[in-house]
LODRENRO-545565 format. One record per residue: residue in three letters; x, y, z of N, C-alpha, C in turn. Coordinates in steps of 0.02 Angstrom, whole numbers, padded with zeros to 5 digits, always signed. Layout:
# residues N
alaXYZXYZXYZ...
This chain:
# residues 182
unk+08875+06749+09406+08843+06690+09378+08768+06690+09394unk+08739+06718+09456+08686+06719+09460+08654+06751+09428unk+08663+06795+09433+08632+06864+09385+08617+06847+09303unk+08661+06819+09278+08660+06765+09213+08623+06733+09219unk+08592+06684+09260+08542+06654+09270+08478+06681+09269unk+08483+06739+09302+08420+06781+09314+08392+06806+09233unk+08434+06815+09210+08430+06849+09162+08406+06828+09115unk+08436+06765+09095+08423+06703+09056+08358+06690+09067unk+08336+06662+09154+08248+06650+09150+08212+06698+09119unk+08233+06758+09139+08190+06831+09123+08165+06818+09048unk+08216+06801+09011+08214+06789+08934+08190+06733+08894unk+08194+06689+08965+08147+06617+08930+08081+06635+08959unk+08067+06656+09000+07980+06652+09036+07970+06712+08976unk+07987+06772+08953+07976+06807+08916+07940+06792+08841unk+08015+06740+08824+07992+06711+08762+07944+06651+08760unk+07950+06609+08808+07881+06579+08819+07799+06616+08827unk+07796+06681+08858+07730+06691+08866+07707+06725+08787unk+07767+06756+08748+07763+06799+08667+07739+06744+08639unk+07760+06678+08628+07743+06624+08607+07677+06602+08626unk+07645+06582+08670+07587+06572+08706+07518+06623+08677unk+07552+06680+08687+07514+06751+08669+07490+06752+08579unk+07546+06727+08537+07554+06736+08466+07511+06664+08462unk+07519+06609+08484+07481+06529+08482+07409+06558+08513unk+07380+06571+08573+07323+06589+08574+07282+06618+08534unk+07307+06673+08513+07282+06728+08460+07279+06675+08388unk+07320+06654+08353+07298+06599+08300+07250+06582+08312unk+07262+06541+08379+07174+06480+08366+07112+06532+08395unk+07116+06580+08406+07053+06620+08396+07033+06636+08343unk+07078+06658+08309+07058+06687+08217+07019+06619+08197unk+07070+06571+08210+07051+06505+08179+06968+06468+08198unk+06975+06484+08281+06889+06466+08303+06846+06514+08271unk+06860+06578+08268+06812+06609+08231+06788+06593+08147unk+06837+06569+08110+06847+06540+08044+06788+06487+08055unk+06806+06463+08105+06743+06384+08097+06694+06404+08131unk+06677+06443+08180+06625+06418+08236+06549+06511+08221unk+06602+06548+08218+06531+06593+08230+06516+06648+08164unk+06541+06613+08096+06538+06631+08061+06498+06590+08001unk+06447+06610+07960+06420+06543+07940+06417+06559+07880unk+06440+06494+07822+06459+06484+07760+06377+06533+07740unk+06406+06566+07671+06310+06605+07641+06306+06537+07607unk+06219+06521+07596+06190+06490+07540+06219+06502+07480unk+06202+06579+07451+06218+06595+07397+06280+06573+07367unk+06334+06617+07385+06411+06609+07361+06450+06564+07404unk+06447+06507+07405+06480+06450+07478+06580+06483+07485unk+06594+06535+07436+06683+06536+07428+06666+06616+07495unk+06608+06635+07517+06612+06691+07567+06592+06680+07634unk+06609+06703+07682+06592+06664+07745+06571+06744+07769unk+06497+06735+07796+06469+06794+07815+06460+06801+07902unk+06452+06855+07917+06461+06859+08000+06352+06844+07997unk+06349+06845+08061+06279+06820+08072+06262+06902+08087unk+06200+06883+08066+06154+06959+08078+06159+06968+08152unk+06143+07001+08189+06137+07031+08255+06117+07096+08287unk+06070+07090+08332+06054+07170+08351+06113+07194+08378unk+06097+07268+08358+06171+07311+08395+06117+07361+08457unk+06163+07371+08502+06116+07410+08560+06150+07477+08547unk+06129+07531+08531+06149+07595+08512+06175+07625+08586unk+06211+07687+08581+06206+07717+08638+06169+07731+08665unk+06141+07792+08611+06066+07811+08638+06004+07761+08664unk+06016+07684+08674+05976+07635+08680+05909+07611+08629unk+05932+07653+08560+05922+07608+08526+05932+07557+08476unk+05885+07516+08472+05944+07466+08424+05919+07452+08344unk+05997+07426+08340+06002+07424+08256+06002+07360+08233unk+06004+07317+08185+05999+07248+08144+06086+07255+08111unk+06141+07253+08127+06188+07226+08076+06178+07255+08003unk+06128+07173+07963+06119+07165+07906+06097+07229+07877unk+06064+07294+07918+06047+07358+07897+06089+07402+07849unk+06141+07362+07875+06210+07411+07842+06220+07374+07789unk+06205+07315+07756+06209+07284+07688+06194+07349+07640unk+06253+07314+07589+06259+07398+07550+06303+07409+07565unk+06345+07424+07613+06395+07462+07627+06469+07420+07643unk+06518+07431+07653+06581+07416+07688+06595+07420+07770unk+06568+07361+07817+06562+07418+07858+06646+07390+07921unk+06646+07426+07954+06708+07408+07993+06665+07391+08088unk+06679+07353+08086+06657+07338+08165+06715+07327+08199unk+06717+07382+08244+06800+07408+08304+06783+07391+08347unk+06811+07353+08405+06794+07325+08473+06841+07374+08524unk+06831+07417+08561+06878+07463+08568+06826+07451+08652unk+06899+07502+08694+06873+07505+08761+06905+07594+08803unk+06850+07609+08815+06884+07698+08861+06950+07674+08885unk+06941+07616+08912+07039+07606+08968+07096+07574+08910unk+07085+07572+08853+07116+07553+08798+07179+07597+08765unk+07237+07604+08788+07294+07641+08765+07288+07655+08670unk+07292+07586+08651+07298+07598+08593+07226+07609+08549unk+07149+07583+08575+07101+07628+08562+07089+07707+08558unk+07123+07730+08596+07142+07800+08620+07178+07816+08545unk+07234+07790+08552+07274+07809+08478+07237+07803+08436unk+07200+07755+08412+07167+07739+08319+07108+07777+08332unk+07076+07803+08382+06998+07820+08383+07009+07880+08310unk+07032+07921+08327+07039+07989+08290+07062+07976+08226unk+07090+07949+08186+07116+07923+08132+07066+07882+08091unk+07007+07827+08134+06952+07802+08122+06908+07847+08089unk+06896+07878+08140+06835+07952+08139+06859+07985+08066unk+06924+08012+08062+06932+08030+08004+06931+08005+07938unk+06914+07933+07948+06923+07899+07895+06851+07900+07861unk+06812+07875+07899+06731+07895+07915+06699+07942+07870unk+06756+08008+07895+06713+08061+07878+06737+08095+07790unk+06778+08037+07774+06805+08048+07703+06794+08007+07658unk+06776+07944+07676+06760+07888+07657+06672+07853+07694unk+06619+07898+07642+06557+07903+07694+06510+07818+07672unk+06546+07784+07628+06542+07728+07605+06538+07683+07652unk+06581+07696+07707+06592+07645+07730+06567+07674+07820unk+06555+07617+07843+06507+07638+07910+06545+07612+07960unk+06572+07648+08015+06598+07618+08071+06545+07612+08121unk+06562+07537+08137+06507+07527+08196+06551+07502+08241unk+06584+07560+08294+06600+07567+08364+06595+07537+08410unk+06613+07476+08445+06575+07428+08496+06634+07445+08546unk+06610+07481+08619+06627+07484+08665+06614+07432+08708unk+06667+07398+08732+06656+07323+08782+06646+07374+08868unk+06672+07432+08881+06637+07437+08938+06578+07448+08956unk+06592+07431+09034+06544+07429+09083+06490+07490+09093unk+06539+07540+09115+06502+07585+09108+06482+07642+09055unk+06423+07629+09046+06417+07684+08978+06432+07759+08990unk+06427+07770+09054+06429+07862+09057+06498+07859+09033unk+06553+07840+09058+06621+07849+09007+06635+07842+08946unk+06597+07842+08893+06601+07831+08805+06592+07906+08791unk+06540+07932+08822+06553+08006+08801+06603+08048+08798unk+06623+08043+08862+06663+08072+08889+06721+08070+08847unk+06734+08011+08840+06806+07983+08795+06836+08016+08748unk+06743+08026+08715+06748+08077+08627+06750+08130+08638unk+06752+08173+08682+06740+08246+08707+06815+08246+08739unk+06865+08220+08762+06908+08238+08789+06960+08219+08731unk+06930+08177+08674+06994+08192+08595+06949+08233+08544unk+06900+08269+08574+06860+08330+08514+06847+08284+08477unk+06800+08234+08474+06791+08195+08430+06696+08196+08440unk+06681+08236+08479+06590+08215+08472+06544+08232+08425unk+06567+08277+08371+06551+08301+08296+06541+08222+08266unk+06623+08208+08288+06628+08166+08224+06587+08063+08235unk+06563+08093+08306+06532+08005+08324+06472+08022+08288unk+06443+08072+08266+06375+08086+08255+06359+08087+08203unk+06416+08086+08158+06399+08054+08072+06364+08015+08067unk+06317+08009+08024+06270+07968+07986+06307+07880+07969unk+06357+07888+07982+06399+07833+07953+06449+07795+08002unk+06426+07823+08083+06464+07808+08134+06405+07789+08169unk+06410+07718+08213+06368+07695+08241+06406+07676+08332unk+06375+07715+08378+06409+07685+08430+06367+07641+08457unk+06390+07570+08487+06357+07519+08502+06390+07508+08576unk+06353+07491+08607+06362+07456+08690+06358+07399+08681unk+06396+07355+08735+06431+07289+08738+06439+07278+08789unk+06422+07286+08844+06432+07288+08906+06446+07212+08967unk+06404+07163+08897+06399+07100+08937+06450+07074+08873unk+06464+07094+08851+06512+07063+08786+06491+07009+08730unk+06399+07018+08725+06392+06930+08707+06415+06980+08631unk+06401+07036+08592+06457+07038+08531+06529+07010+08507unk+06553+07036+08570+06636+07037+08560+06635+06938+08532unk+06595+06910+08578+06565+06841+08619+06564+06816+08536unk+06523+06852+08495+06488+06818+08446+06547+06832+08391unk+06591+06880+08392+06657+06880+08337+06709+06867+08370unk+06710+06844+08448+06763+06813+08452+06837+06848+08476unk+06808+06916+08475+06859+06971+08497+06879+06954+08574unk+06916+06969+08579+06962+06950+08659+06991+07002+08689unk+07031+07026+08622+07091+07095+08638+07062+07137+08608unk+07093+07223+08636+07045+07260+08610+07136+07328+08585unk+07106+07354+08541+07066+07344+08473+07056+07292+08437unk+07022+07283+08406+07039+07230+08351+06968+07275+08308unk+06958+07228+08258+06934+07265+08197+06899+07222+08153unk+06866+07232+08123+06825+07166+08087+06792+07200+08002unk+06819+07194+07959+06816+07224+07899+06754+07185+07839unk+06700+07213+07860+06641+07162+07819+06606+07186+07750unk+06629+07153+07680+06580+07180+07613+06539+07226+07631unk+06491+07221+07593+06417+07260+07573+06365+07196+07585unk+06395+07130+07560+06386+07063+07556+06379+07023+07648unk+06398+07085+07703+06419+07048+07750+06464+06996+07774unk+06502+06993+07718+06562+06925+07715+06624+06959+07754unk+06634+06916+07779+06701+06941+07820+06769+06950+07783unk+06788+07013+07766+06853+07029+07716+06921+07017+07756unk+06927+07059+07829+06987+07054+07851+06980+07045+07924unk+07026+07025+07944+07047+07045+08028+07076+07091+08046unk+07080+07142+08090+07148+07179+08120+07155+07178+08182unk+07184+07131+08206+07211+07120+08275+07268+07192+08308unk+07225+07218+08341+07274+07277+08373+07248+07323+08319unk+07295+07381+08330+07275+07451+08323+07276+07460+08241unk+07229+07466+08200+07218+07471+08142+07239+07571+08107unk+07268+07558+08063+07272+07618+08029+07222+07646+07944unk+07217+07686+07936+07166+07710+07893+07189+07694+07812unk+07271+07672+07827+07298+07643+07788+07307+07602+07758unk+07302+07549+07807+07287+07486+07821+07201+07466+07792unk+07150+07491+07809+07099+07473+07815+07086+07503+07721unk+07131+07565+07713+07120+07577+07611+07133+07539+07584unk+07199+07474+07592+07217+07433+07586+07168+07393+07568unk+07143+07371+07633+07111+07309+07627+07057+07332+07566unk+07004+07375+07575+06950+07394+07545+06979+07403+07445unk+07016+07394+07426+07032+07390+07352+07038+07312+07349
């Protein structure tokens, strides 16, 4: 009988925190919907992300809105990230087939000497160096800060227009992201 008991809590504290976890995550999408995204003048039916400098690896920096014109994908990813690890390479390839569209890379760690490293230990340092791959530092998080990202991966799918097309909470596929882009 005890053990039944045990078991039972195991499965309510369980399903209470999945619940908590799935309710948090809503009202983030949702604060981001209202708070750090701002209606355009132009077309009021698109809600555009705000311009912002990006801090490059190499330390220098970029404007966002630069990439107007394009499709671009902004990945919030981290070196200690299991499932960053998984989508990095699948990204990269997507990148390098689809030169339309610009991944801009935002690493939330601390330390920058580990981003290299990262791409060099999945043979991926060819492919950060595309013209169409942007790696950005984040280190104090005011990015993640300004879209609102929490969990990592997540993914942020923006026009040419800068309007915010999609979300992808968690590990995005190249599939997924062809999807969205038609």
């Amino acid at each position: 009988m005890q053990k039944l008991a045990i078991v039972l809590g195991c499965v309510v504290l369980f399903a209470g925190a999945l619940f908590l976890d799935t309710y948090f995550e809503q009202q983030q999408v949702e604060q981001l919907q209202r708070s750090s995204i701002a209606k355009s003048e132009a077309n009021t039916t698109e809600e555009h992300v705000p311009n912002t400098e990006l801090t490059l690896l190499n330390g220098q920096t970029k404007q966002l809105y630069s990439l107007k014109g394009h499709y671009v994908l902004v990945n919030f990813w981290a070196t200690w990230c299991a499932p960053c690890l998984e989508e990095m390479p699948e990204l990269l390839s997507l990148a390098q087939h689809k030169e339309e569209l610009h991944l801009v890379l935002v690493s939330v760690d601390e330390a920058h000497h580990a981003i290299m490293p990262f791409f060099e230990k999945l043979g991926l340092t060819e492919a950060v160096k595309a013209q169409n791959v942007h790696l950005v530092t984040d280190a104090d998080q005011q990015l993640a800060q300004l879209f609102q990202s929490f969990k990592y991966p997540e993914s942020y799918l923006l026009t040419p227009t800068m309007a915010l097309q999609q979300k992808f909470v968690g590990k995005v596929t190249a599939k997924g992201i062809l999807k969205a882009l038609k």
